[in-house]
Structures are given as structure tokens and as C-alpha cells.
C-alpha angles and dihedrals in degrees: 000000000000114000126233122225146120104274133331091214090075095066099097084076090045095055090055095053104049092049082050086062095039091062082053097041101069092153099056082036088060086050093045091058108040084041096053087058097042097044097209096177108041124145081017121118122213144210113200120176113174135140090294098228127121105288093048085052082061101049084057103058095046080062094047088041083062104061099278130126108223133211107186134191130161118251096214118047092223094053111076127102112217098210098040084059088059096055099050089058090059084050079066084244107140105235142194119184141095131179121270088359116168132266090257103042089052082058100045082046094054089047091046083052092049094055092074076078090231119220086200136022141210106196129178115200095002103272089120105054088034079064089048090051095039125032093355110046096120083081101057088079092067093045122101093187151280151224138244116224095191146039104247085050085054101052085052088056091048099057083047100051085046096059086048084248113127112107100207134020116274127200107224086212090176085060091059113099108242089043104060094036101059104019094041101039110031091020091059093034100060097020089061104036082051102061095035080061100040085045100048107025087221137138119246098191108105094013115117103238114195116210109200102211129007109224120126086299105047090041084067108046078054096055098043093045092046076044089062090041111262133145107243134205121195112205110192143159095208113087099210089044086048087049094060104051087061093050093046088052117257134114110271106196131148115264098246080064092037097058096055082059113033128100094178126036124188110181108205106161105103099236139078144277095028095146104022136159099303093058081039083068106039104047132117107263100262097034117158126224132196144150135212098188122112099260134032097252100097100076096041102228093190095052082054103040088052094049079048101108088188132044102273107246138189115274107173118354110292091006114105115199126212131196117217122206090266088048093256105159101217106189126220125206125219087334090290088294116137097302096206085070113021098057094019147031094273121237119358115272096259095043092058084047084073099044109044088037071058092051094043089053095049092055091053089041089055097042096045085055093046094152101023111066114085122222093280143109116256136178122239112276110261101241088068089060091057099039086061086050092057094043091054103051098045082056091062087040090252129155134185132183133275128213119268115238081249078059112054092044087050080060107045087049101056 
């Protein structure tokens, strides 16, 4: 199987950065080494498609370390990182990514991956398991499961789940616990705050910066921008959402309120058309727009490049600038795509230990209960979750109490 990618000749940077995140990942680099003796996978093929940057490289040779043969791709066109897909082909992974592809080469890249004809599957926002339940069905009998890494990807296996329509178990391994409060929340906070300011060069201290939903995302981005001293306003559809950002002290406003006043927009709900044509309208001139969701549909790109009376035109690397009929500039981050990667590096390196330790253990839960999963979709048990917790404090030499055998009985009692 020949691998796809930019250039082979780049790896040399690939492979520095992925031995940079090695030295900050010790608890995929316990598994890796327990896993490289055992072989777990071994004889097993699998489909990863993940944001292809260096600690997803990584991930994926902890998988390959473990007795797997791997077929990558990235799951955001913006997101890969050329030299990190060399690399990984030195790794001997088969990968097929390259940075800003087309829409029609990251498909042609997810259906070359399939046809390693996978037996398990790591997926991040759900295109992978809409192939298996669409052209490429004929592949879903030979599957034993799989794992989401994302929310979007979630929702899509939930509308499945609910229709009785999924073809294998999946792991929703963003529902699990320890991934969502601190990936979600620290990983998008810092990861997206960090490339708006890399992109702009701008301070955030005294701008209005307007979060659009307050899950555990958006929880984040709110308290890393209040963090750096910004006013933040929290826009939401959920009441008791609603609720705690004013409790936790921001501005919680409607986004037809929040647009007149905002200098800094971060969309993180997960849907679409959540600034659309009429904030277009209404924004500061300069105002910067950028999304943190899975897929490029909450800022809605077509409503502001038709409202665009001149050709929209690069302002500042990854920042797309538009000119409104009163000759407003309205800025546009990374074209709306994830901003942490598209315009950054993604999560910081120890908050991706958790996750992708999550997404490792996943792959051996599934496997180990080969037969006895039914087609759903199921969260992580809750002993993994702790098991990562644990790891991951004893990598930091860290202890914490345990409960007494009074203790226990008090409790059992009670």
C-alpha cells in the first residue's frame, strides 16, 4: 500500500517533533512500553484518522509499537502537518494526508486508508464511520469496533445509535470523564487562545471576547481569555448553561447583542450558522472571527464572503480579511476551520497524554470484548478513567489518599 503525503524529504522535522512530545507524554509512553512487549494487536489492521500533528504521530506509533498495522489520515484539511506525515512513513505507518488538501483529495485520502480493510478504528468528528455506513459499508463486517475522539463525531454516532443503525460498537471516548474535563476544557482553552494570539499579535487584555456555548469547551476558551484579561461574554441556547456563565461571572447576552460588542469571537457549540449574515452586519470594523468547533459550519464563511464587496484578501498569515459595504474589515481566522490547528499546534502535549492513553485503552477494551459488545455506542468504563488519573499522577510523583477500611464500611453503610 503506497502512502499519500507532501514530500518524504520533510521528515527529518517530523521526526523532531514527535520525539519533543515523547519526553511530555509519560503515560502513552507506559503503555508503549508495556504494549510493545505484550503485542496486543497484533495481526490486527488499523484506520486512524485524527488531526495528523505530532502527538497524533505518536499515538500512532504506540499502536503500531503494539503489534498493529496502521493506515493514518488527518480528519481537518488544515491540520496536517506535512512533515509529521513523513515521518510517519518512515515509522513504516501508511499515511494519507497532506496539509490544505482539497475536499476531494481528504476524501480520496479516508477511502485509500479504508482500504486496509481495518478490523478497528480510531475516528475524530464521525467521516470515517459515515464512509463505513455509506460506500463503503462492505467493510463494517470485518470491524470490531472503534472510538470518537470529538463531539461532533459524537452527535453523528448518536443519531445513529438512536435509529438502531451503527454497525459496530464505538467508544465515545470524549464522553469519558477525564477526557472532556481536561481536553476539552484546558486542551481548547489554551490551544485556541494560543493561535488567535499567534495569528493576530494582538492583546487580548480589555477586548471583549465573545465565547459562543458554554460546554466544557467553551467553559475553557472563557476562563483562559478572562485569564489574559479579557471581558468575556458568553452567548448560549441552553438556560442552565446560560445560568453558569453568569455565576461564574461573564456576560451572558444573545448573539444578535453580543456582535455589536464583541472584538474577538470563538464559536464552540458544535452546530451551524452560528454567525451568520445579520452579525455580520452589525460588528465593530476589525472584528476577529474564529471557531473552535469540528467542522467549518459555525461561522458561516458563504453569508460573509457574499457580503465581501471586494475579493477577500490575506491580511496576516491564516487571517483572511473581508471588506463590508461600509467598508467595515471583518477578519476571519483559519477560514473558520478548527483554529487550534489550523492556525496552531492543537492541545497542549499532556493534555493529549490523557486523551490518546483514553483512546489506546479503548482499542484494547473493545478488542478484549470482541463478542460481547453489542452495535452501540458506549463510554469508556469508568475504572480506565481512573486508571489514566492515576498514571498520570504518579508521572508527576504525586499521591492522594485512599479510603480507611472504617471507611469504607461508613460508606457502605450509609
Amino acid at each position: 500500500m503506497k502512502s499519500m503525503i507532501r514530500d518524504i524529504n520533510l521528515a527529518k522535522t517530523g521526526h523532531q517533533k514527535i520525539a519533543w512530545v515523547k519526553e511530555y507524554m509519560p503515560v502513552l509512553k507506559d503503555l508503549d512500553a508495556r504494549l510493545s512487549q505484550s503485542k496486543p494487536f497484533a495481526g490486527k489492521k488499523m484506520v486512524v484518522t485524527i488531526h495528523l500533528e505530532a502527538k497524533t504521530a505518536y499515538l500512532a506509533q504506540v499502536l503500531k509499537n503494539a503489534g498493529a498495522e496502521v493506515a493514518i489520515t488527518g480528519s481537518n484539511p488544515l491540520s496536517t502537518q506535512d512533515d509529521i506525515a513523513a515521518a510517519l512513513v518512515e515509522s513504516g505507518i501508511h499515511v494519507f494526508a497532506t496539509h490544505n488538501c482539497t475536499a476531494t483529495e481528504y476524501d480520496e485520502f479516508l477511502h485509500r486508508a479504508l482500504d486496509i480493510e481495518p478490523d478497528l478504528i480510531i475516528d475524530d468528528g464521525g467521516d470515517l464511520v459515515s464512509l463505513l455506513h455509506g460506500e463503503r459499508a462492505n467493510l463494517a463486517k470485518n470491524i470490531i469496533g472503534g472510538s470518537e475522539e470529538t463531539t461532533t463525531g459524537v452527535h453523528r454516532l448518536k443519531a445513529l445509535d438512536s435509529q438502531n443503525k451503527l454497525n459496530f460498537p464505538m467508544i465515545a471516548v470524549n464522553d469519558a470523564y477525564c477526557k472532556y474535563l481536561f481536553d476539552n476544557r484546558y486542551g481548547t482553552g489554551q490551544s485556541s487562545l494560543e493561535a488567535i494570539m499567534h495569528s493576530t499579535n494582538l492583546v487580548i487584555a480589555g477586548k471583549n471576547v465573545v465565547v459562543a456555548g458554554y460546554g466544557w469547551c467553551g467553559k475553557g476558551v472563557a476562563m483562559r481569555a478572562k485569564g489574559l484579561g479579557a471581558n468575556v461574554i458568553v452567548t448560549e441556547i441552553n438556560p442552565i448553561k446560560a445560568v453558569e456563565a453568569m455565576f461564574d461571572g461573564y456576560q451572558v447576552m444573545s448573539m444578535n447583542d453580543a456582535a455589536k460588542v464583541g472584538d474577538i469571537f470563538v464559536t464552540v457549540t458544535g452546530c451551524c450558522d452560528v454567525i451568520t449574515k445579520e452579525h455580520f452586519a452589525v460588528m465593530k470594523d476589525g472584528a476577529i472571527l474564529s471557531n473552535a468547533g469540528h467542522f467549518d459550519l459555525e461561522v458561516n464563511v458563504v453569508d460573509l464572503k457574499a457580503m465581501s464587496v471586494v475579493e477577500p484578501y490575506e491580511a496576516r498569515k491564516n487571517i483572511m480579511a473581508y471588506t463590508m459595504a461600509d467598508g467595515r474589515k471583518l477578519n476571519l481566522i483559519g477560514e473558520g476551520r478548527l483554529v487550534n490547528l489550523a492556525a496552531g499546534d492543537g492541545h497542549p502535549t499532556e493534555i493529549m497524554d490523557l486523551s490518546f492513553a483514553m483512546q489506546v485503552l479503548a482499542m484494547l477494551y473493545v478488542q478484549d470484548n470482541k463478542g460481547k459488545l453489542e452495535n452501540h455506542l458506549y463510554t469508556l468504563p469508568e475504572d480506565l478513567n481512573t486508571q489514566v488519573a492515576a498514571l498520570k499522577l504518579a508521572s508527576r510523583g504525586l499521591s492522594i489518599d485512599s479510603l480507611t477500611t472504617a471507611q469504607i464500611e461508613y460508606l457502605n453503610k450509609a
